[in-house]
DRENPA-3360 file (N, C-alpha, C; in nm, 2 decimals, always signed):
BEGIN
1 = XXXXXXXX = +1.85/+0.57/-0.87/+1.77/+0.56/-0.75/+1.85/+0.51/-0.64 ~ +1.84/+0.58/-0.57/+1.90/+0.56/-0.39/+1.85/+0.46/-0.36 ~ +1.98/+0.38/-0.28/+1.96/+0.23/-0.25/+1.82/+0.25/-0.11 ~ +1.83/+0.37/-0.01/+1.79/+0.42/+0.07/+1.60/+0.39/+0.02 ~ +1.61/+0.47/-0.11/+1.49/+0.49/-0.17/+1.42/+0.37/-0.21 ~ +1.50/+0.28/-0.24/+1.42/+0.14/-0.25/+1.39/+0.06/-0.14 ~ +1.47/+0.10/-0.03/+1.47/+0.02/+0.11/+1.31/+0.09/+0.16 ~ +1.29/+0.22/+0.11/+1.16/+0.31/+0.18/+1.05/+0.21/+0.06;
9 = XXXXXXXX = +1.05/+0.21/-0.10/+0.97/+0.16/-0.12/+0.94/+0.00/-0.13 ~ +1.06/-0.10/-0.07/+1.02/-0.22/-0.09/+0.95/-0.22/+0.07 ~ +0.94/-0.20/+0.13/+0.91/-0.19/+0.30/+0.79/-0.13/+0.24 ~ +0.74/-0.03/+0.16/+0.60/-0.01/+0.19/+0.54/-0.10/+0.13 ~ +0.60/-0.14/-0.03/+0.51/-0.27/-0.09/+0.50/-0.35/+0.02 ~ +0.61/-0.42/+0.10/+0.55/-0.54/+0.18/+0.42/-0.50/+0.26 ~ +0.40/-0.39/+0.27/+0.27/-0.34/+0.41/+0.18/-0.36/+0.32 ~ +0.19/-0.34/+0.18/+0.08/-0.37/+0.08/+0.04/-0.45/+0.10;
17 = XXXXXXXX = +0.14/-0.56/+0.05/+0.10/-0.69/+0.05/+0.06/-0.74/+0.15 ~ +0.13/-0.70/+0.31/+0.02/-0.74/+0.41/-0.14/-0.67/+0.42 ~ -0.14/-0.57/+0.36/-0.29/-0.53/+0.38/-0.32/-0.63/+0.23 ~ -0.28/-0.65/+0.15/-0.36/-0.75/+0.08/-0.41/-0.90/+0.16 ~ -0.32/-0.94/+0.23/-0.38/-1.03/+0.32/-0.46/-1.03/+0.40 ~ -0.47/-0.94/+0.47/-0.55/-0.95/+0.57/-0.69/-0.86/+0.51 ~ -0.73/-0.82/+0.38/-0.83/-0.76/+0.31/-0.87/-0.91/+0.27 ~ -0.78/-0.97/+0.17/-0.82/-1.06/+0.08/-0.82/-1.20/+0.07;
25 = XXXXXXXX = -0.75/-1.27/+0.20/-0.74/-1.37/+0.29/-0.81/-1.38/+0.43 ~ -0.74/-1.31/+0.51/-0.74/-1.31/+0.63/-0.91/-1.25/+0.70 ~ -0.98/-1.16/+0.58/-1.06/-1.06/+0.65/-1.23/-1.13/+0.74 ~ -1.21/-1.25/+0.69/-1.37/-1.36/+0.74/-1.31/-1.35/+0.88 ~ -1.21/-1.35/+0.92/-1.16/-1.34/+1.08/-1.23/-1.21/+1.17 ~ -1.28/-1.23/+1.27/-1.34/-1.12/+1.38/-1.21/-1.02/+1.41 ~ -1.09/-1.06/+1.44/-1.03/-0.96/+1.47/-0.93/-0.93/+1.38 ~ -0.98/-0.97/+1.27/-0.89/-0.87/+1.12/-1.06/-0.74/+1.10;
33 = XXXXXXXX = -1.17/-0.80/+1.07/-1.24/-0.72/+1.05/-1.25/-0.61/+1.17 ~ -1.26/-0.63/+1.28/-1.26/-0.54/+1.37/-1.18/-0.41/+1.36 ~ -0.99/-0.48/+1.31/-0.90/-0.35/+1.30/-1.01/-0.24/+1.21 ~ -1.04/-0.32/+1.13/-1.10/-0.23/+0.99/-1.21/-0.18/+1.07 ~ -1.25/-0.18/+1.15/-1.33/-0.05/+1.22/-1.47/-0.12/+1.22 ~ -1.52/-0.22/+1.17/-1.67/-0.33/+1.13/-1.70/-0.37/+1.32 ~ -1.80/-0.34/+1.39/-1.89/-0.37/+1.46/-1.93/-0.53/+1.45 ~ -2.00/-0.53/+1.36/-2.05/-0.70/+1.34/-2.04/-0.82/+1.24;
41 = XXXXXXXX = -2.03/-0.92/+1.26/-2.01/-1.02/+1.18/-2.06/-1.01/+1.02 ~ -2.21/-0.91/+1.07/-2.31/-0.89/+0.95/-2.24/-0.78/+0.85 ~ -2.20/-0.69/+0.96/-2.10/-0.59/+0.89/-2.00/-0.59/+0.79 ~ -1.92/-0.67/+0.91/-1.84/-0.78/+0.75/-1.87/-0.86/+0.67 ~ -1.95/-0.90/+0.66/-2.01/-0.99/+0.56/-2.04/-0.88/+0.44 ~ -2.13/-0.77/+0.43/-2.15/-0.71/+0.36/-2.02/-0.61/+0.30 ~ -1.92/-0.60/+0.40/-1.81/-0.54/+0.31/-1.73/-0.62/+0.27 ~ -1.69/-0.80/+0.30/-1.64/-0.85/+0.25/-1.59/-0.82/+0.11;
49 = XXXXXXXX = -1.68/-0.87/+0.02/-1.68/-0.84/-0.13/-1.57/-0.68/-0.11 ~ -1.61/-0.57/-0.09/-1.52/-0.49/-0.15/-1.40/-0.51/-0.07 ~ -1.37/-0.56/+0.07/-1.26/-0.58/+0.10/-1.15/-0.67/+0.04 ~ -1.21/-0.75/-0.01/-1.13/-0.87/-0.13/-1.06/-0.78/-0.24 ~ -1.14/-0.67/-0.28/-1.15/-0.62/-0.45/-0.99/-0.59/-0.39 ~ -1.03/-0.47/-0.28/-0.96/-0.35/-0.26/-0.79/-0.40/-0.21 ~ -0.84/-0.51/-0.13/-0.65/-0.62/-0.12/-0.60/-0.64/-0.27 ~ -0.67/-0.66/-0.37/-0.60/-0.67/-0.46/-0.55/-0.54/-0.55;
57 = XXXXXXXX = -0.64/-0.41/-0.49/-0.53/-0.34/-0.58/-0.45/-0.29/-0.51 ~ -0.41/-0.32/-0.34/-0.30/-0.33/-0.29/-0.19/-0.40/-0.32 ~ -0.21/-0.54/-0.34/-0.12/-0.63/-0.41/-0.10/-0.55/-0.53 ~ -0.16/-0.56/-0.63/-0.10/-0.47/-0.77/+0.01/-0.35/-0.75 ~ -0.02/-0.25/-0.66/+0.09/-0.15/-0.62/+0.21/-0.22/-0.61 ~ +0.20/-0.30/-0.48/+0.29/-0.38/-0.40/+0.43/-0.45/-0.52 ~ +0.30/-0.52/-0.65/+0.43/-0.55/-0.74/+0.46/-0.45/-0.88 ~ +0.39/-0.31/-0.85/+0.42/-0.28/-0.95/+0.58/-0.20/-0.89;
65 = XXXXXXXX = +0.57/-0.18/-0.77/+0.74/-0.09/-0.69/+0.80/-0.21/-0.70 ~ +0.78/-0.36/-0.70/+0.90/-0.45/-0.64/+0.93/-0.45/-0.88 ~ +0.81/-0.49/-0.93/+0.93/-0.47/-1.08/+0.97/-0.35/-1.11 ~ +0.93/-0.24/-1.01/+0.99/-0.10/-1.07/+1.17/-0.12/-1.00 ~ +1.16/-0.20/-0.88/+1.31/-0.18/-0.80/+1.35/-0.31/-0.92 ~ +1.32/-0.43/-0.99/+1.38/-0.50/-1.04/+1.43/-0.44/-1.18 ~ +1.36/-0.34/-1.22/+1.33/-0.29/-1.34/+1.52/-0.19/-1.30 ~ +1.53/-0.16/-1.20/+1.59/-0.05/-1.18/+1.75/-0.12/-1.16;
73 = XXXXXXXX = +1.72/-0.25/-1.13/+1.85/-0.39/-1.10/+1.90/-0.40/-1.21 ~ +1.80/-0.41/-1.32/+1.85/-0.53/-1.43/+1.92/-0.37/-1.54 ~ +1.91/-0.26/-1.50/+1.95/-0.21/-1.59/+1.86/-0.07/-1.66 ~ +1.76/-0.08/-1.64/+1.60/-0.03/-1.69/+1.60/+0.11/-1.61 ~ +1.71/+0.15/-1.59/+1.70/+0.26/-1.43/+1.55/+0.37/-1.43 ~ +1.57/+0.42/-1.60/+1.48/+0.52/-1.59/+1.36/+0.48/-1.60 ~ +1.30/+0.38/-1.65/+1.18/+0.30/-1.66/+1.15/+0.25/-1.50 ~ +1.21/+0.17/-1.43/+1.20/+0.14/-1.28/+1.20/+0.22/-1.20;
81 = XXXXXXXX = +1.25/+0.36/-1.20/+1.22/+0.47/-1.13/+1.08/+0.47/-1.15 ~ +1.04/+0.53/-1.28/+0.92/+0.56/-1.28/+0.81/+0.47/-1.26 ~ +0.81/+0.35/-1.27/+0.76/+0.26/-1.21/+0.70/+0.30/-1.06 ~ +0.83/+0.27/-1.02/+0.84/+0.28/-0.88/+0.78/+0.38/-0.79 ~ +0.78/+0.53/-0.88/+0.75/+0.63/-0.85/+0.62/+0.68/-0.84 ~ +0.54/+0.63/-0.94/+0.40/+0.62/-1.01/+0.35/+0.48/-0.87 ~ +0.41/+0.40/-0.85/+0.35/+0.27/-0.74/+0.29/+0.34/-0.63 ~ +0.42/+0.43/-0.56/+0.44/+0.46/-0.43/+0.36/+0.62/-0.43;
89 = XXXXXXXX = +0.35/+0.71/-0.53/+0.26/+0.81/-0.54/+0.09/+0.75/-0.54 ~ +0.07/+0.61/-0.58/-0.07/+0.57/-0.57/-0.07/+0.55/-0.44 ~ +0.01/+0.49/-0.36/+0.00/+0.44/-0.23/+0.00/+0.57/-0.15 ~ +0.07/+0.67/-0.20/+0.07/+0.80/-0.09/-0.11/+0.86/-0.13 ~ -0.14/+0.89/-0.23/-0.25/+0.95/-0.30/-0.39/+0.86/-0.21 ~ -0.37/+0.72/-0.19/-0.46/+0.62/-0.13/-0.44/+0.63/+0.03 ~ -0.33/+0.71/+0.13/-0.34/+0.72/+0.21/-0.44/+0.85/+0.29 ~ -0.37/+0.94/+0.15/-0.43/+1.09/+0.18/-0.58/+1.09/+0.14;
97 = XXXXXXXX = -0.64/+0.97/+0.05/-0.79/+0.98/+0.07/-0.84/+0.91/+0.14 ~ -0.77/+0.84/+0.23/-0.81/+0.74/+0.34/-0.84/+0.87/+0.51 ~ -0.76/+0.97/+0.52/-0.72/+1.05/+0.58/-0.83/+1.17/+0.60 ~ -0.86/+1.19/+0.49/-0.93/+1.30/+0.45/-1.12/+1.23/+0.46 ~ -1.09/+1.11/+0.39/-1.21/+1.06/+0.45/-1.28/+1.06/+0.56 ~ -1.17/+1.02/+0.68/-1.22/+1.03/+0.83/-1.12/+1.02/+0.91 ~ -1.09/+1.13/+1.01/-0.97/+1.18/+1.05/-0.95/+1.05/+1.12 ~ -1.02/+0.92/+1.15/-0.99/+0.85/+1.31/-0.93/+0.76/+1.22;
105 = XXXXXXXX = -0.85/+0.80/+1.08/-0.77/+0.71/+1.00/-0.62/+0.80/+0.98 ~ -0.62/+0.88/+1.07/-0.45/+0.90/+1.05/-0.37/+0.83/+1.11 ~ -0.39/+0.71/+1.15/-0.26/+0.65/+1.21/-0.25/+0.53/+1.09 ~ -0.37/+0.46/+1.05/-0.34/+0.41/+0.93/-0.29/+0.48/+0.81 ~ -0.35/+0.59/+0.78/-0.31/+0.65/+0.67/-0.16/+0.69/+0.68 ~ -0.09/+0.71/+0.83/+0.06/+0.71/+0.79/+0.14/+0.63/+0.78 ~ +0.06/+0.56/+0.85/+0.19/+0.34/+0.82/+0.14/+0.33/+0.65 ~ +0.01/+0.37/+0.55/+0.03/+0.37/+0.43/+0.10/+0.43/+0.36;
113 = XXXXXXXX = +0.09/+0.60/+0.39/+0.18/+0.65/+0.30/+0.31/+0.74/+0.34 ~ +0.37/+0.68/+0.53/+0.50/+0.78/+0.52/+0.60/+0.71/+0.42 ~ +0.64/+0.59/+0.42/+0.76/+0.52/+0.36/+0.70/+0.59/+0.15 ~ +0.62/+0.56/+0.13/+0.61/+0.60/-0.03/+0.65/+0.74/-0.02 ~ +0.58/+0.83/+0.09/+0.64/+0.97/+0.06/+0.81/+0.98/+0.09 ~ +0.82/+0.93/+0.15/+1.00/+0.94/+0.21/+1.07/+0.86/+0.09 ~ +1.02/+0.76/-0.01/+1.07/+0.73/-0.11/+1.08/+0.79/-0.25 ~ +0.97/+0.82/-0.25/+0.98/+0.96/-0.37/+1.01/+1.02/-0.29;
121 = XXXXX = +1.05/+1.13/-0.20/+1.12/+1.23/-0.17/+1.26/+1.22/-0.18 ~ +1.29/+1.13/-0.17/+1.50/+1.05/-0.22/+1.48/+1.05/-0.32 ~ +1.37/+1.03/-0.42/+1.41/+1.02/-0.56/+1.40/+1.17/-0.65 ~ +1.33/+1.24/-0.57/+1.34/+1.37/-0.64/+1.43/+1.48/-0.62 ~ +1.49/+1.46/-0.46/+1.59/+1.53/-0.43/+1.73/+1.47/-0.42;
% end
């Protein structure tokens, strides 16, 4: 795996992990919930709960590319690829249904999934 390729998917895990924050920490805040597109306090309140869930299976992606790149350090190359590969295809697959949902989400859906696509695309060619 291209050193390139891990620089594309440790950089998208970290976005992960920041959208796990600000889903699953940060989101009782007015102007975290607002990015997310929520109108009112009441609004947020009632999506809270799934906004918690959904940070965390952002976090879970986030470390399943960082042990796919450690997996890929210690030795494990073909196992860490795939890892890695399988992380950042969830993260691409979660952009394009973020996208397709509601078009006034393509500028998030690219900060989610250009770096996974540009990462698997180093790793396949």
């Amino acid at each position: 795996m291209s050193p390139l390729a891990q620089v594309f998917a440790v950089i998208a895990a970290l976005i992960h992990v920041l959208f796990f924050f600000l889903e699953s920490i940060a989101f009782s805040q007015p102007k975290v919930w607002r990015r997310f597109g929520l109108k009112s306090q009441a609004d947020a309140d009632v999506v809270k709960p799934m906004a918690f869930n959904q940070g965390f299976y952002n976090l879970f992606l986030a470390l399943g590319v960082f042990v796919g790149v450690g997996l890929v350090h210690t030795g494990a190359v073909a196992s860490g690829v795939a890892v890695v590969v399988f992380g950042c295809a969830c993260m691409l697959m979660a952009a394009l249904v973020l996208v397709s949902s509601n078009r006034h989400f393509l500028r998030a859906s690219l900060v989610q999934g250009a770096l996974p696509l540009l990462a698997i695309a180093l790793v396949a060619f």
